[in-house]
C-alpha positions in Angstrom: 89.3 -29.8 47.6 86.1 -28.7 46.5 83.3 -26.3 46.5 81.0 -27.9 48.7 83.5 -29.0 51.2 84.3 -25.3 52.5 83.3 -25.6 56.3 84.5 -23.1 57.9 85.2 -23.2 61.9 86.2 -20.7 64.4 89.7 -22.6 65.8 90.1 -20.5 69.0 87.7 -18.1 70.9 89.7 -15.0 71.0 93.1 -13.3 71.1 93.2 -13.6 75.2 94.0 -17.2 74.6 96.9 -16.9 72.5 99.6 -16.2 75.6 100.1 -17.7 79.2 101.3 -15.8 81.8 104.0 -18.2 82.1 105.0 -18.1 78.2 104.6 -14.2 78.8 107.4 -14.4 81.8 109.5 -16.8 79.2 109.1 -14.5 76.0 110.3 -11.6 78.6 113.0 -13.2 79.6 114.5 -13.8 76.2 114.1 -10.1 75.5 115.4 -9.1 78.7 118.4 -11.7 78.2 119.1 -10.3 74.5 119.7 -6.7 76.6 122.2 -8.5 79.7 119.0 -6.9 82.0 116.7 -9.2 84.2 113.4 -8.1 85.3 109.8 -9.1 85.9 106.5 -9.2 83.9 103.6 -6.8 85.1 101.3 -7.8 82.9 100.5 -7.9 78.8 98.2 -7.2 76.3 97.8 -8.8 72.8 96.2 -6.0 70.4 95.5 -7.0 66.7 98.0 -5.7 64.1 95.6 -4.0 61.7 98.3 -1.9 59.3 99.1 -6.3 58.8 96.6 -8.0 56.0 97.7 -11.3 55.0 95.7 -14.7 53.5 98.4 -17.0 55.5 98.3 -15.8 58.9 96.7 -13.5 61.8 98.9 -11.3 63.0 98.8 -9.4 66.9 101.0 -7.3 69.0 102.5 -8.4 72.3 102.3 -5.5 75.1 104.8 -6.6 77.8 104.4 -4.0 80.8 107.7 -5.0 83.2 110.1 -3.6 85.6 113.6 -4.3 85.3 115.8 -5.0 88.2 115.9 -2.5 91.0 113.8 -0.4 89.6 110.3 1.1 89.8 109.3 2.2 86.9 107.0 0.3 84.7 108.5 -0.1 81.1 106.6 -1.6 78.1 108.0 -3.5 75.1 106.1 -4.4 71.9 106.6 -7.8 70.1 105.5 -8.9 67.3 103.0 -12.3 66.8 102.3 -14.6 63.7 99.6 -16.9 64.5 98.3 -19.7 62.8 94.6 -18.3 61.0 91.1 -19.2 63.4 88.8 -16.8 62.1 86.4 -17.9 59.2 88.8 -20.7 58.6 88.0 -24.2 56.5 89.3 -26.6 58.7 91.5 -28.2 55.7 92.8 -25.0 55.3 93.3 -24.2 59.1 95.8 -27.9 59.5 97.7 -26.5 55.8 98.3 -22.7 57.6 99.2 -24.8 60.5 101.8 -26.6 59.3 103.5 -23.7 57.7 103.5 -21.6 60.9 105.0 -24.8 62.7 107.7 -25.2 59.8 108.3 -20.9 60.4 108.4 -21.0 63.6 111.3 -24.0 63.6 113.3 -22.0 61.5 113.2 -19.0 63.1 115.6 -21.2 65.6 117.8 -21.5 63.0 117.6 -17.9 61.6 118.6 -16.8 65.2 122.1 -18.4 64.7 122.6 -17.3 61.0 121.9 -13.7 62.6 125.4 -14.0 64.5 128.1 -14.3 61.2 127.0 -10.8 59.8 126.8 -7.2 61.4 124.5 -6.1 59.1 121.1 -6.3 60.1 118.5 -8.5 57.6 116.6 -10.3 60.0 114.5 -9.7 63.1 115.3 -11.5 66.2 112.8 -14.5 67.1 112.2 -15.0 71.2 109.2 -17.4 71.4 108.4 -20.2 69.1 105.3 -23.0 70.0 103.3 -25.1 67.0 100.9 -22.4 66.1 102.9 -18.9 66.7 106.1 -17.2 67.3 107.0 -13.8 68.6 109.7 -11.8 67.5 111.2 -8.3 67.3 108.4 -5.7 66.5 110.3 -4.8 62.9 109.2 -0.7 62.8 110.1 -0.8 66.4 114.1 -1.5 65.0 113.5 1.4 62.6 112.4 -0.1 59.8 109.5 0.3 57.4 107.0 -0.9 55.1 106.6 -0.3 51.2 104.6 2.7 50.9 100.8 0.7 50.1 99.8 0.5 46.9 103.5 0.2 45.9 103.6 -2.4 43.0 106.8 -2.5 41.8 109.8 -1.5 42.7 113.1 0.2 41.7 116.5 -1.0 41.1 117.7 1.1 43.9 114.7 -0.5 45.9 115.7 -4.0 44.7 119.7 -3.2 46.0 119.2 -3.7 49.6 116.8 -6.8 48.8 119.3 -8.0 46.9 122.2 -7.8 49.5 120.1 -8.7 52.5 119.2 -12.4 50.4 123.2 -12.5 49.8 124.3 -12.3 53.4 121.6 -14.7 54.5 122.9 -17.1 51.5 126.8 -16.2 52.9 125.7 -17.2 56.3 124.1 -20.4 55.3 127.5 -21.3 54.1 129.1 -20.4 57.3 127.1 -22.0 59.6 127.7 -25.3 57.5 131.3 -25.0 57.5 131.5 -24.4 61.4 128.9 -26.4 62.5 130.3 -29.4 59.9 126.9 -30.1 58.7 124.4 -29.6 56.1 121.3 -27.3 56.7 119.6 -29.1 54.2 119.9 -32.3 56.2 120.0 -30.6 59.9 116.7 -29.1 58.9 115.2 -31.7 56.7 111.6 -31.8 58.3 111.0 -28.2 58.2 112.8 -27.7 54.7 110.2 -29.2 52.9 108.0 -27.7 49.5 104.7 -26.1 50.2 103.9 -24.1 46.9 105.3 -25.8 43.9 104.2 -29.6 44.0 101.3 -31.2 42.2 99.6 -32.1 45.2 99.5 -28.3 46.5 95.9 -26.9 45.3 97.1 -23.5 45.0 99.9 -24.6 42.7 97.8 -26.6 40.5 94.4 -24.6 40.4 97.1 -21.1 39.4 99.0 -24.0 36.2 95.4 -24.7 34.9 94.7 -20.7 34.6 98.4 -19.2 33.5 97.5 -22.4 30.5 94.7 -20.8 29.5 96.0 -17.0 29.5 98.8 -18.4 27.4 96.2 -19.8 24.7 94.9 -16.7 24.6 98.0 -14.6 23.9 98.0 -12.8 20.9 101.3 -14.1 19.3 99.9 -17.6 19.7 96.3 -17.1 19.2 96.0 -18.1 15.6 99.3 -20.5 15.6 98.0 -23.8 15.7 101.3 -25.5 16.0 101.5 -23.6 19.3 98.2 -24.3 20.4 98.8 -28.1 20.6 102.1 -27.9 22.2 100.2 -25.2 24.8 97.7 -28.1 24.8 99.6 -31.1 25.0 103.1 -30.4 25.8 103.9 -27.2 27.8 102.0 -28.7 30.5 104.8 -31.6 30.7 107.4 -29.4 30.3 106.5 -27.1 33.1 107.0 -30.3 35.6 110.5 -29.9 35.4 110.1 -26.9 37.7 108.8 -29.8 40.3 112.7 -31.0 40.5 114.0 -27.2 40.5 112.4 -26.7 43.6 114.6 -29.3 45.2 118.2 -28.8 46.4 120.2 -29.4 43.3 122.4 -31.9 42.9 124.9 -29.7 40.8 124.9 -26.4 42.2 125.8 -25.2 45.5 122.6 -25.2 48.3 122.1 -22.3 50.7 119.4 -21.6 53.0 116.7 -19.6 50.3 114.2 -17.3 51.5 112.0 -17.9 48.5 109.3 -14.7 49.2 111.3 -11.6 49.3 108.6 -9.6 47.0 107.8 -6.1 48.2 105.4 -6.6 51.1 108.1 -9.3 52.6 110.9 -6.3 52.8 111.0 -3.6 55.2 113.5 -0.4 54.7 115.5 1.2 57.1 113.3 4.2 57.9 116.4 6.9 57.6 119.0 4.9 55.5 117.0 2.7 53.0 119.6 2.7 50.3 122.9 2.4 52.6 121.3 -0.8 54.8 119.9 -3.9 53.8 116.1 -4.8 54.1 114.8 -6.5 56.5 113.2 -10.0 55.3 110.2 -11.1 57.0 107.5 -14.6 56.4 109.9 -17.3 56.1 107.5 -19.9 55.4 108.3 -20.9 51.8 112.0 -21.7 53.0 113.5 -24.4 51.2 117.7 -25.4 50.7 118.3 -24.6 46.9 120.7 -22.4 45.2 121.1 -18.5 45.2 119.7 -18.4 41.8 116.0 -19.0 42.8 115.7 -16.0 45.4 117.9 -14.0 42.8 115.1 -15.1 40.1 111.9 -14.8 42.5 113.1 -11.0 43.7 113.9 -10.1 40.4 110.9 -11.5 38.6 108.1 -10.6 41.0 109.5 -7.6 42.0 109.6 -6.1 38.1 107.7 -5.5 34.8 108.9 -7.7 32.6 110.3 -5.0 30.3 111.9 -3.2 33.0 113.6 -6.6 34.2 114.9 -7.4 30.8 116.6 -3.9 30.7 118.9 -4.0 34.3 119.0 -7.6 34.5 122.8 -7.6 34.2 123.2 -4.6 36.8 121.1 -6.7 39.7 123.1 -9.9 38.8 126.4 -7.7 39.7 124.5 -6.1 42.6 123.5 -9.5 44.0 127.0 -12.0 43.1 128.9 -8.6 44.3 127.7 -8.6 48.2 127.7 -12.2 48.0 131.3 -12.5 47.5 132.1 -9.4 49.5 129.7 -11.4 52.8 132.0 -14.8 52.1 135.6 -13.7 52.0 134.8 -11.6 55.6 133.1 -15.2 56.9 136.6 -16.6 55.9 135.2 -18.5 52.7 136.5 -18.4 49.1 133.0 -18.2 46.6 135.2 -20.0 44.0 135.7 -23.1 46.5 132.5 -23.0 47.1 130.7 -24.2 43.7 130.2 -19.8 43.4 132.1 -18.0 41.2 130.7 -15.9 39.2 130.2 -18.1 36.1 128.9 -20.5 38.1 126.2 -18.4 39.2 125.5 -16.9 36.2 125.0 -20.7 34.5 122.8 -21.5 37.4 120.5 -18.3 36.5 120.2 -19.8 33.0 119.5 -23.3 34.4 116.9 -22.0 37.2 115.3 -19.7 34.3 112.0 -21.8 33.8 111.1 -21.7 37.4 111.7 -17.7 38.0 109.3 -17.4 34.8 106.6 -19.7 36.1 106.3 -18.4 39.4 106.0 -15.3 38.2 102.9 -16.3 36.4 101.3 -18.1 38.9 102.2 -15.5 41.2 100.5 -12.4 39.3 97.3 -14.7 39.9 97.2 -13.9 42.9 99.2 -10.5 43.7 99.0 -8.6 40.6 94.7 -8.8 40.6 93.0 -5.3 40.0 90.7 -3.2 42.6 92.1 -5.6 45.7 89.9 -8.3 44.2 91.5 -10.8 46.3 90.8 -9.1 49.3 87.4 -8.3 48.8 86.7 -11.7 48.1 88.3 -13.0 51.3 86.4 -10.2 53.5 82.8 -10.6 52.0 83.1 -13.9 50.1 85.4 -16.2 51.7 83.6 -19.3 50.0 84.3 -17.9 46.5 88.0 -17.1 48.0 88.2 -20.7 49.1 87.5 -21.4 45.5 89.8 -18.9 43.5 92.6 -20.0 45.9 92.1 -23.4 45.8 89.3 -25.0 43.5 89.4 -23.0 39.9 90.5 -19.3 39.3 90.4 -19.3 35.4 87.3 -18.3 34.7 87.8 -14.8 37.1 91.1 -14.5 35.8 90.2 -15.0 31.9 87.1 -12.2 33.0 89.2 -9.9 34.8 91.8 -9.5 32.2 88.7 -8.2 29.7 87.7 -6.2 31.6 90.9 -4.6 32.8 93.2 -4.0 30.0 96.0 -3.4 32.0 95.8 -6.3 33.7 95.8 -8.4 30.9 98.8 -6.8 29.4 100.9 -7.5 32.2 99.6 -11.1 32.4 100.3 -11.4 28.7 104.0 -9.7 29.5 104.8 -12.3 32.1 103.1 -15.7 29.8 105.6 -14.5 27.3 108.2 -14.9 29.2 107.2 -18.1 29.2 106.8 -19.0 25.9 109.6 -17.9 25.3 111.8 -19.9 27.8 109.4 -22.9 26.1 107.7 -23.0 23.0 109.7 -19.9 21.3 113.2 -21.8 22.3 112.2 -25.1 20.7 111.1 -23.3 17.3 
């Protein structure tokens, strides 16, 4: 995609269209059905969620004004909407965002069922799902809240409800296979599929072509010019092997993944953060792969570098600790299930190379100074078209001059890299 092909359209009117009347008796229905209450719908309202930013999505709440059975009063219930993007949209970009709020939306379905093998709460409860939106429990409503904004990274007592919340959705996974006799990786094939990390995926390819040229420019490699051919001519081949990480593995046990549980994906109880798990939100990166990449992707995007290296081992016991403690109360032995704890521990080694690239990639995009991203996408959505998706080295290479801090952390998370790469091989 290129420069000159940005064309943006306006894909619906206005809010009013997003609901029916009918699918606004349906959605209230489900709600009502969740509570053992009947009612009917009054009207609704769709307001815009502003305290919600995102690049994917827009997002709205549902007003439902109803009265339940035998009664007079008039109650109201908010929902909350995730709808496909329509303002200032590209229309390439529009059919891309659609298909991930269609492959969402599906497993939300799915999600609904994994809700039932746990008590703990880690997951909001979906009751309307159509090709371009779903609705689903308003998440502060249930008493839970957001990272305090600015927050940019976290703590390990932060990361320990994270961290459970991705091992009973993992533990559930597993039961749902073993009483439903079937594979969620099969089951939910169509919807399971790779939107970030594939050569064909702009904003994949266009973030590899800048994290290459950071790491030429980092200072233990700057004047080595045995590593400035293999950065040239060989680190870009070895990086495809994340392209078959991605996938389920063929050796390690497969779960359902959540693959985006970095700090504005988690919500916190509002009066017991430590003592309950987080609430995980945007399940559109989804795939069927082992524990170790959401254990890699929290961990990783989640941390400084330094700080990671340093409590590491405490997270991994954190993490493999709730995941046992989730499986033995489903009924299921970890160790008959390919997930002991060495086996999870070899597939953190084996899964390192992906943790470390999408971390790099990542930073691209979430770890820019002065809300750069956002400023482009409010006043300069063509030059946002182009960082996202045509060619974001040149602002990243400028950005890190003239923000030292920014280019310390970039050159924090390359070495990672390098280390996992051309380091290992020397």
């Amino acid at each position: 995609m290129s420069n000159d092909q940005y064309n943006p359209v306006l894909a619906r009117k206005n809010r009013t269209d997003l609901f029916s009347t009918e699918e606004c008796k349906e959605i209230l229905a489900n709600l009502l059905t969740d509570k053992n209450k009947h009612g009917h719908l009054v009207n609704f309202d769709v307001v815009p969620a502003t305290e919600h930013v995102g690049f994917l999505g827009e997002y709205f709440h549902l007003y439902l004004r109803y009265q339940l059975e035998n009664q007079k009063d008039v109650q109201t219930s908010r929902l909350f909407v995730k709808s496909v993007i329509f303002q200032n949209a590209n229309m390439e970009f529009y059919m891309e965002k659609m298909g991930l709020i269609k492959k969402e939306s599906k497993l939300y379905e799915l999600l609904n069922d994994l809700k039932k093998f746990s008590p703990h709460v880690w997951c909001a409860k979906c009751y309307f799902t159509r090709k371009d939106l779903f609705v689903m429990q308003n998440v502060e409503d249930m008493g839970y809240v957001a990272l305090p904004s600015g927050t940019r990274f976290l703590s390990e007592n932060q990361l320990g409800p994270i961290l459970k919340s991705l091992a009973t959705l993992h533990a559930s996974s597993i039961a749902y296979e073993k009483q439903e006799g079937k594979s969620i990786g099969v089951e939910f094939r169509e919807v399971l599929y790779e939107v970030s990390v594939h050569p064909d995926v702009d904003w994949y390819t266009t973030g590899l072509r800048a994290v290459l040229a950071v790491a030429a420019t980092h200072p233990d490699v700057l004047n080595d010019a045995e590593a400035q051919e293999f950065i040239a001519s060989q680190l870009p081949r070895y990086l495809d092997r994340v392209y078959y990480m991605v996938n389920p593995s063929p050796i390690h046990r497969n779960v359902f993944a959540h693959r985006d549980a970095w700090g504005a994906n988690v919500f916190y109880h509002r009066w017991q953060p430590q003592e309950k798990r987080s609430v995980l939100v945007d399940f559109q990166l989804c795939r069927y792969s082992p524990p170790a990449i959401d254990f890699h992707l929290v961990s990783y995007l989640n941390l400084e570098p330094s700080r990671r290296k340093k409590i590491i081992e405490s997270l991994t016991q954190t993490y493999y600790n709730a995941l046992a403690e989730e499986m033995r109360e489903m009924g299921i032995d970890p160790n008959q299930e390919q997930l002991s704890k060495q086996e999870f521990e070899q597939s953190l080694k084996d899964f390192a190379l992906f943790g470390a690239i999408y971390n790099c990639l990542a930073a691209t995009i979430l770890r820019l100074p002065d809300n750069y991203l956002k400023n482009l996408k409010d006043e300069r959505p063509k030059d946002f078209h182009r960082f996202c998706n045509v060619d974001r080295t040149k602002d990243v290479l400028r950005l890190m001059k003239v923000h030292p801090e920014f280019a310390d952390y970039m050159y924090e998370c390359v070495g990672d890299l390098l280390a996992l790469t051309y380091h290992k091989q020397n």
